[in-house]
C-alpha beads as a LAMMPS data file, in Angstrom:
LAMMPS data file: protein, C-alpha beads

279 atoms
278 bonds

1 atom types
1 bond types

-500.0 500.0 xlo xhi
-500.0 500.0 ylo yhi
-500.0 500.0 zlo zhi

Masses

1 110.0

Atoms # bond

1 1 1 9.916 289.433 -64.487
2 1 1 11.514 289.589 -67.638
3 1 1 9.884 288.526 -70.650
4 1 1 11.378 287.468 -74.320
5 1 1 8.351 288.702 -76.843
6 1 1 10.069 287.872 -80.055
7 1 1 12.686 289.223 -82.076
8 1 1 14.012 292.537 -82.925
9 1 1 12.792 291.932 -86.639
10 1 1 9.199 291.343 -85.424
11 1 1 9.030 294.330 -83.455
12 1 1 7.667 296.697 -85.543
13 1 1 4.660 294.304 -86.206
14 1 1 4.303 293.434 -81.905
15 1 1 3.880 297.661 -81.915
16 1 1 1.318 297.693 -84.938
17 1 1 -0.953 294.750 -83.289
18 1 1 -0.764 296.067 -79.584
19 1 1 -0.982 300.148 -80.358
20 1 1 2.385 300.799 -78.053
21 1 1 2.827 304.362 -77.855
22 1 1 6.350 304.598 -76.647
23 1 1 9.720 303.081 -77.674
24 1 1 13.145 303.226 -75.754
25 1 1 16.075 301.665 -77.346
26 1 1 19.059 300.945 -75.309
27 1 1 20.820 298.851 -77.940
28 1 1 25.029 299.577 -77.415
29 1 1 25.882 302.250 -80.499
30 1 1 28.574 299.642 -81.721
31 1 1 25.097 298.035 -82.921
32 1 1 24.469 301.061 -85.927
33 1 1 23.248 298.713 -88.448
34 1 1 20.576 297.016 -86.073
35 1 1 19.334 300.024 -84.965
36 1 1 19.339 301.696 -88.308
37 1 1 17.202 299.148 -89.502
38 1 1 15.046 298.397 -86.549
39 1 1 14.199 302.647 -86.848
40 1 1 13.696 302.068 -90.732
41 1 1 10.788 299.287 -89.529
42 1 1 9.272 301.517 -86.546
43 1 1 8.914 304.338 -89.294
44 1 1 5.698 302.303 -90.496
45 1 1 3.677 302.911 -87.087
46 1 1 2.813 305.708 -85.120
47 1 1 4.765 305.076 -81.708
48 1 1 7.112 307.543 -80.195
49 1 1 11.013 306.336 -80.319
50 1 1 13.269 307.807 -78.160
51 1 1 17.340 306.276 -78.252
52 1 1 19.058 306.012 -74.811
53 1 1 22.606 305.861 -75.864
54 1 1 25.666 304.172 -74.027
55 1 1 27.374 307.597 -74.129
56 1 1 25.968 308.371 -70.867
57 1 1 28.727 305.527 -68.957
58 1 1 31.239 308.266 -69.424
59 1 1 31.165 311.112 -67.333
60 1 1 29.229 314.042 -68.942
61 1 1 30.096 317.464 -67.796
62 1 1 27.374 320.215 -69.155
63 1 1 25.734 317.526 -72.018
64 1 1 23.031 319.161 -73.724
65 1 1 22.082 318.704 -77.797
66 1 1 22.203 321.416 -80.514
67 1 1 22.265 321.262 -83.843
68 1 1 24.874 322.452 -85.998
69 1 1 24.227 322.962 -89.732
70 1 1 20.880 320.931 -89.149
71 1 1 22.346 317.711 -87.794
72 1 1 21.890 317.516 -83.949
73 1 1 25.008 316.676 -81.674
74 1 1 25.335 316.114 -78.108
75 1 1 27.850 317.964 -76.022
76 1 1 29.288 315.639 -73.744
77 1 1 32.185 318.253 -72.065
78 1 1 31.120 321.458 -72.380
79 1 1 31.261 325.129 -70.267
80 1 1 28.674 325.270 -67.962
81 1 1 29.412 329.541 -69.140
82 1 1 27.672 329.443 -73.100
83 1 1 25.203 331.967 -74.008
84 1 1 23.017 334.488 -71.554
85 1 1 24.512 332.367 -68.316
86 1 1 28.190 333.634 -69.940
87 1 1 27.092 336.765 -69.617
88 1 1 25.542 336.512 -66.175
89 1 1 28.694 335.025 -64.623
90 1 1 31.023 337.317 -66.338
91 1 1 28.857 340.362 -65.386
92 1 1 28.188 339.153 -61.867
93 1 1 32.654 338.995 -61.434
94 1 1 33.286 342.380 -62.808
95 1 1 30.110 343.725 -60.448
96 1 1 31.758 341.650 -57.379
97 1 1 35.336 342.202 -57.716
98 1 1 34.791 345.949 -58.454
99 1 1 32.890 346.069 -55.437
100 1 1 35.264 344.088 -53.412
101 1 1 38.847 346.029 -54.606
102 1 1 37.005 349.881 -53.715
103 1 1 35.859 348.271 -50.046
104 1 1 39.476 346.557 -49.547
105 1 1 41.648 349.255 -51.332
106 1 1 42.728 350.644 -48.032
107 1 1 43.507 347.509 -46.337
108 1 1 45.345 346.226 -49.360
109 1 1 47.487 349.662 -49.355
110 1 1 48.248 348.880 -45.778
111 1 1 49.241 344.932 -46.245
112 1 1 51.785 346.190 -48.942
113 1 1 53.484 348.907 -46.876
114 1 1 53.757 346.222 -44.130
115 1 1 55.310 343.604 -46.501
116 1 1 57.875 346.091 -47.835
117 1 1 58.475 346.900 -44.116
118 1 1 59.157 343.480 -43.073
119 1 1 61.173 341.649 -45.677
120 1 1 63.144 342.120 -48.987
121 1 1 60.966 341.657 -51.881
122 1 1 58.614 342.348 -54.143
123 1 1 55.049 343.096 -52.324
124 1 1 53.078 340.862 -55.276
125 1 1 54.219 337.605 -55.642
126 1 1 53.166 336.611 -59.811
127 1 1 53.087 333.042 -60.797
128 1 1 52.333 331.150 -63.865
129 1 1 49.035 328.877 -63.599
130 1 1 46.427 327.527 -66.385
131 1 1 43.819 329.385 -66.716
132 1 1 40.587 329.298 -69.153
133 1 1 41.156 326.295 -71.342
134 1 1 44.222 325.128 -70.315
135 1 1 46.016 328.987 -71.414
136 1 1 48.531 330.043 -69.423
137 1 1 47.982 333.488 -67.113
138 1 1 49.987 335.259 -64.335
139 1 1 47.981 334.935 -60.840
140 1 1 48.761 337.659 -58.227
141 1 1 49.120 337.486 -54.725
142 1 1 50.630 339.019 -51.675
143 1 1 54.486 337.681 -51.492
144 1 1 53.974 335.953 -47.786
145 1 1 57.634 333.621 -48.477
146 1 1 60.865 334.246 -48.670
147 1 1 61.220 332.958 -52.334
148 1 1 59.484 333.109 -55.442
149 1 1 58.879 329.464 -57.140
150 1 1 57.706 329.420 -60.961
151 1 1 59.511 327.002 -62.294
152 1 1 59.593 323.335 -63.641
153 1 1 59.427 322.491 -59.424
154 1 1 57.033 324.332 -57.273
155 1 1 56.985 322.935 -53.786
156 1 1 53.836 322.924 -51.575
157 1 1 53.840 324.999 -48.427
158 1 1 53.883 322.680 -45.294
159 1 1 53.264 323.477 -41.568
160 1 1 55.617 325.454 -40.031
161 1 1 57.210 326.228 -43.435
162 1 1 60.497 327.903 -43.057
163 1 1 60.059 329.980 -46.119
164 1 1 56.817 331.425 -44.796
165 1 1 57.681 335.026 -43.110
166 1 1 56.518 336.165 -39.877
167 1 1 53.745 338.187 -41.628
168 1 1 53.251 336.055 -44.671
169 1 1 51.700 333.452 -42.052
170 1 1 49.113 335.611 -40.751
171 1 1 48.442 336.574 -44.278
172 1 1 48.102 332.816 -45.564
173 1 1 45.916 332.208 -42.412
174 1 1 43.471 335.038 -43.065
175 1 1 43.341 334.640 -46.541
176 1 1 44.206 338.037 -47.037
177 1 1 47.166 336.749 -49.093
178 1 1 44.520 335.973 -52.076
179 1 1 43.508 340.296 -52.671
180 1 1 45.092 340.990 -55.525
181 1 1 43.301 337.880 -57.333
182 1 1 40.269 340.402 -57.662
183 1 1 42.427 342.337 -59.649
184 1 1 42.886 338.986 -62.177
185 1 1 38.711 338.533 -62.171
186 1 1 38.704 342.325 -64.018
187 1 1 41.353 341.547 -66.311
188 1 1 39.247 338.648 -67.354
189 1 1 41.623 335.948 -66.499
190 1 1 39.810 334.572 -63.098
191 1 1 36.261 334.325 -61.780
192 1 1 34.987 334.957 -57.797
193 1 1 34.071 331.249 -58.061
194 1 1 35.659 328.240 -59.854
195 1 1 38.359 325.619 -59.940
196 1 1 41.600 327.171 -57.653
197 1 1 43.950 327.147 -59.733
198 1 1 47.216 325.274 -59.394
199 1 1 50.774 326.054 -60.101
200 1 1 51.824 324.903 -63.714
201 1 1 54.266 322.366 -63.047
202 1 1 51.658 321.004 -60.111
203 1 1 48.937 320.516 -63.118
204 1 1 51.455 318.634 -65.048
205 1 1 51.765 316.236 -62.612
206 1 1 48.320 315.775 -61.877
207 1 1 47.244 315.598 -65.323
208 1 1 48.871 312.102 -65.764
209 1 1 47.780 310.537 -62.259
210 1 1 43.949 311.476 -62.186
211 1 1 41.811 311.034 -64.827
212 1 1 39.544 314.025 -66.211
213 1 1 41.757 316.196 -64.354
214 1 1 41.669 319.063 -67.308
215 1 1 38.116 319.273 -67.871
216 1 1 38.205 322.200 -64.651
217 1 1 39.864 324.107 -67.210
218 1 1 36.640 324.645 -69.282
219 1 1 35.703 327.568 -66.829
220 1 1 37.999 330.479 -65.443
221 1 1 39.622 329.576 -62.105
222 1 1 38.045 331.151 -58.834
223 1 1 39.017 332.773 -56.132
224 1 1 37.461 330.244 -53.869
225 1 1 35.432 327.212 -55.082
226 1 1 32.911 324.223 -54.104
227 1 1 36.069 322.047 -53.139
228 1 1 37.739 324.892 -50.439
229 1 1 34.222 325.227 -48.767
230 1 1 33.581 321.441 -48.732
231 1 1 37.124 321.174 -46.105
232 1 1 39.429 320.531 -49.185
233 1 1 41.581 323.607 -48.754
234 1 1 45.989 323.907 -48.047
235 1 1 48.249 321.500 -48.706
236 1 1 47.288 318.167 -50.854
237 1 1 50.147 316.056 -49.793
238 1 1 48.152 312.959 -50.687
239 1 1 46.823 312.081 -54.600
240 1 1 43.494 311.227 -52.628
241 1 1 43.310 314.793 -51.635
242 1 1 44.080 315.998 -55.146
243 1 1 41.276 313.740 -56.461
244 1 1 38.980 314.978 -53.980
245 1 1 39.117 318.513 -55.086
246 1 1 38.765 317.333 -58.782
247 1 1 35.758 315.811 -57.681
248 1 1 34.129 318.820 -56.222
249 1 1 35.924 321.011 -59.425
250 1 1 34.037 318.739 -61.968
251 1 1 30.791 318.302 -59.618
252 1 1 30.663 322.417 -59.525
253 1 1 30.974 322.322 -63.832
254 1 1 28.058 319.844 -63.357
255 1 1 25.660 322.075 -61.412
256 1 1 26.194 325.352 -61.690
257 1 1 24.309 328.001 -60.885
258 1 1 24.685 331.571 -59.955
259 1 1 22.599 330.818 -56.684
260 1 1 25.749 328.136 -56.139
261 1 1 28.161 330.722 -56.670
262 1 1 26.470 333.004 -53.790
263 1 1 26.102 330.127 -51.799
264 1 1 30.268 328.967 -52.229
265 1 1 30.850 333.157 -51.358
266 1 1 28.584 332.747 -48.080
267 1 1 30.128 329.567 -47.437
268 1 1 33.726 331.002 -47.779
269 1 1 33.473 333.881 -45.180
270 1 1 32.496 331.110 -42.625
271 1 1 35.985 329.050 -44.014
272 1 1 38.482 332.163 -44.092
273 1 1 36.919 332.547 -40.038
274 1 1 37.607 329.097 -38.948
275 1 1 41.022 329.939 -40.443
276 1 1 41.488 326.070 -40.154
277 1 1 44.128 323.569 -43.036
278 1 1 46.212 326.946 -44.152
279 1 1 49.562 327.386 -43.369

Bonds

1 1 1 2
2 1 2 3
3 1 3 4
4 1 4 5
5 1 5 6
6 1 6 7
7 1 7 8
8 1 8 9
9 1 9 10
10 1 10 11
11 1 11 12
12 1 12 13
13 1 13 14
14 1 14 15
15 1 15 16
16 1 16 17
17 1 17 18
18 1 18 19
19 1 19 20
20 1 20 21
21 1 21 22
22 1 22 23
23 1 23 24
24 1 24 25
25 1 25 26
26 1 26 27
27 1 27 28
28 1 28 29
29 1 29 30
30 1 30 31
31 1 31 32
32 1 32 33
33 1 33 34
34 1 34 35
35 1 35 36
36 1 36 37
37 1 37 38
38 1 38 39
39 1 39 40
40 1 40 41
41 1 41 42
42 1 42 43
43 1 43 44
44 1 44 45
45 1 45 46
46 1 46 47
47 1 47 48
48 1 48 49
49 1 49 50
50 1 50 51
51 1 51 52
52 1 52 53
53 1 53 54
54 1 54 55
55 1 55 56
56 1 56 57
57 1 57 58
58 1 58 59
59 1 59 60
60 1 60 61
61 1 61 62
62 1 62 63
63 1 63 64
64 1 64 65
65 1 65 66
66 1 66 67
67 1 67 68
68 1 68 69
69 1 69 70
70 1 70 71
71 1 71 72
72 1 72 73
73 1 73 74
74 1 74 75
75 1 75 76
76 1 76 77
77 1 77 78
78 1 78 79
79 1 79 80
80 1 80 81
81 1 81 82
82 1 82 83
83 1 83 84
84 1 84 85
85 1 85 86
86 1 86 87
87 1 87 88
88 1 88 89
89 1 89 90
90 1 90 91
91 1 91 92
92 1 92 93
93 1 93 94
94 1 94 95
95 1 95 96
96 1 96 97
97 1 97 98
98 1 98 99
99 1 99 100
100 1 100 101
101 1 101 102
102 1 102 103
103 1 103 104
104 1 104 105
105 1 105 106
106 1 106 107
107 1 107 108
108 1 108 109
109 1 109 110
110 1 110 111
111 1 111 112
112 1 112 113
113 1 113 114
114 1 114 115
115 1 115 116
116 1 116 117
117 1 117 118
118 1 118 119
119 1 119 120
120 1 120 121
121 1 121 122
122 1 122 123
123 1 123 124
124 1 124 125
125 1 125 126
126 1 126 127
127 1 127 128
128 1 128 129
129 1 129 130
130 1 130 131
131 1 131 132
132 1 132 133
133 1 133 134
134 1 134 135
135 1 135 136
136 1 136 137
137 1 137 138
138 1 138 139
139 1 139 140
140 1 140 141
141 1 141 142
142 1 142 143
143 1 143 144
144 1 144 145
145 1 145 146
146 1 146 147
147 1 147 148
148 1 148 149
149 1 149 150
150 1 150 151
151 1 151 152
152 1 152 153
153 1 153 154
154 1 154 155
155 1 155 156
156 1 156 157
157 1 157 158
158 1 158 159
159 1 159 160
160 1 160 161
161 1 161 162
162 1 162 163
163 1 163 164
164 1 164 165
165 1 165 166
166 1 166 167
167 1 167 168
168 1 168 169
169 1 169 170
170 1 170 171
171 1 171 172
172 1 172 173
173 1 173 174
174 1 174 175
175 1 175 176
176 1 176 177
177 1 177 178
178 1 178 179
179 1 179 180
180 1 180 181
181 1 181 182
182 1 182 183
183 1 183 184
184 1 184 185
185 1 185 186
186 1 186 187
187 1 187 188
188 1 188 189
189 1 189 190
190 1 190 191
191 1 191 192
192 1 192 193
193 1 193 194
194 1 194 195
195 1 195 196
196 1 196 197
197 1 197 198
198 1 198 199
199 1 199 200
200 1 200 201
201 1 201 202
202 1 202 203
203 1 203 204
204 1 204 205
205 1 205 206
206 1 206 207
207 1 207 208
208 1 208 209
209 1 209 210
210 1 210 211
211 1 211 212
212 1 212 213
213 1 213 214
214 1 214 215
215 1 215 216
216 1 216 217
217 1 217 218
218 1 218 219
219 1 219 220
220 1 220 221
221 1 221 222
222 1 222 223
223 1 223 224
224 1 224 225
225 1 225 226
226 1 226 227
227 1 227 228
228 1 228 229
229 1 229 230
230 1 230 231
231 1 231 232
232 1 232 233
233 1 233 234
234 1 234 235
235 1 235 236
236 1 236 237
237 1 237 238
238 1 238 239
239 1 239 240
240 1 240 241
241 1 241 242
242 1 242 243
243 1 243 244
244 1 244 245
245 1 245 246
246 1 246 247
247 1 247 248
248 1 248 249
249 1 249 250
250 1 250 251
251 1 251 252
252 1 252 253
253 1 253 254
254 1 254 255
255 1 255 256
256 1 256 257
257 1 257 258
258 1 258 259
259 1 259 260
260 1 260 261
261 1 261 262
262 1 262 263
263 1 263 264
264 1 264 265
265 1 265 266
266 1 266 267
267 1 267 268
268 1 268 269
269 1 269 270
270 1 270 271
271 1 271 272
272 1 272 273
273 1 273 274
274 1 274 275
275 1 275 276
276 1 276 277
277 1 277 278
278 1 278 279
C-alpha cells in the first residue's frame, strides 16, 4: 500500500530520525532544481543515493557510463565493438574469413568459370550499401541476374524472378551467391556476423518509415545475422517484415557476445540447408 510520509523538503530529516541506508530517486529530469536541492539536503546524512533517471523510456542500445574529462556521461547508443571486445570481434573475422576463403577457394574458382560459361557478364556483381556508420562501401557477390541494379531504384528479387539465371537460382538458394563477402570482412568493410546489409536506395526508404532504423549501422554489416537465423531471411515485401529484422538487428547490438556470434554461425549452416524464403 502506498504511503504519503511527508514532503520532499522533510526528507532529509525522515532519513536522519529513522537511519535509512538507501535512497532511489525517480523524480522526471525536467525536475533539475528539485532534485538538485533535495541531493544538497541528503548531503547532511549518511544514506546511500542512487538516481534512476527517465532516460531509460527510450531505447538504449550498449548504455554504459564513463567519464570524460572527470564528469561522468551515460552512453545511451553506443557500439557494442569499444575497447578489448573491438579487438576480439575484429580478430575473430580476419581468423574466420581467412579460414573460410583458403577452404572455399576452389569452389569459388569453379562457381566463376560456370557463371562466365552460362551468361554475359561480369562474374562479381558490386553494389553500393552502408556500411560502418552509415559510410558507404562496395559489397561483392556472385552476379546470379541478368542485370546489375545500383541505382536510385533497386528492386527486390521475387519468386520466380525473371532476371534470376538458370544458375544464379541455385546460387541464391545455396547461399553460395554470398562468397566473395568474406573477401569484404578482410578488407575491413564487413563482419561474419551483423546487420545484412541493404541496398542504398532500400535504406533510404526505410530510414523514414521505421524508427531507430540507423542505429544497425553502429557495427559492420555481417554476412549472416540474428534476424536471417530467427526465419527473417529473402524478400521483405511487407514494412512488418522490415521492422522485424530491425528488431532482431538492434536486439543483436543489445546482447552481443562472441559466444552469440558462434551460435548465429552454427545456426546459419542449419538455415543455408533448409534452403527455405530465398529465391
Amino acid at each position: 500500500m502506498d504511503e504519503n510520509l511527508g514532503d520532499l523538503s522533510e526528507l532529509a530529516e525522515y532519513v536522519k530520525r529513522h537511519h535509512i541506508d538507501l535512497i532511489y530517486i525517480t523524480l522526471p529530469m525536467t525536475s533539475q532544481p528539485r532534485i538538485l536541492r533535495l541531493l544538497r539536503d541528503l548531503h547532511d546524512t549518511t544514506a546511500s543515493v542512487y538516481f534512476v533517471p527517465d532516460i531509460f523510456l527510450y531505447d538504449l542500445i550498449q548504455a554504459r557510463v564513463e567519464t570524460i574529462g572527470g564528469i561522468p556521461v551515460l552512453a545511451v547508443c553506443e557500439s557494442p565493438f569499444y575497447g578489448a571486445d573491438g579487438l576480439i570481434k575484429r580478430a575473430s573475422d580476419i581468423i574466420l574469413a581467412s579460414f573460410i576463403l583458403i577452404m572455399i577457394s576452389p569452389l569459388m574458382l569453379g562457381i566463376a568459370m560456370a557463371i562466365k560459361l552460362t551468361s554475359p557478364g561480369p562474374v562479381l556483381f558490386r553494389q553500393r550499401r552502408y556500411g560502418l556508420d552509415g559510410k558507404e562501401i562496395l559489397v561483392y557477390k556472385f552476379r546470379s541476374m541478368n542485370v546489375l541494379e545500383d541505382g536510385n531504384q533497386v528492386t527486390q528479387v521475387t519468386r520466380d524472378d525473371q532476371r534470376v539465371t538458370p544458375l544464379g537460382a541455385f546460387l541464391r538458394k545455396s547461399s553460395l551467391d554470398e562468397l566473395p563477402q568474406f573477401i569484404n570482412v578482410l578488407q575491413g568493410r564487413m563482419s561474419v556476423v551483423g546487420p545484412r546489409p541493404h541496398a542504398v536506395a532500400h535504406n533510404e526508404l526505410y530510414r523514414k518509415l521505421i524508427p531507430s532504423y540507423m542505429i544497425r549501422h553502429k557495427v559492420r554489416p555481417g554476412i549472416t545475422g540474428l534476424a536471417q537465423v530467427n526465419g527473417l531471411r529473402g524478400e521483405t515485401d511487407k514494412l512488418e517484415k522490415m521492422s522485424a529484422r530491425i528488431e532482431h538487428d538492434l536486439a543483436y547490438l543489445r546482447n552481443w557476445s562472441l559466444l552469440l556470434d558462434l551460435k548465429i554461425i552454427f545456426l546459419t549452416v542449419l538455415v543455408v540447408l533448409k534452403r527455405e524464403d530465398v529465391y
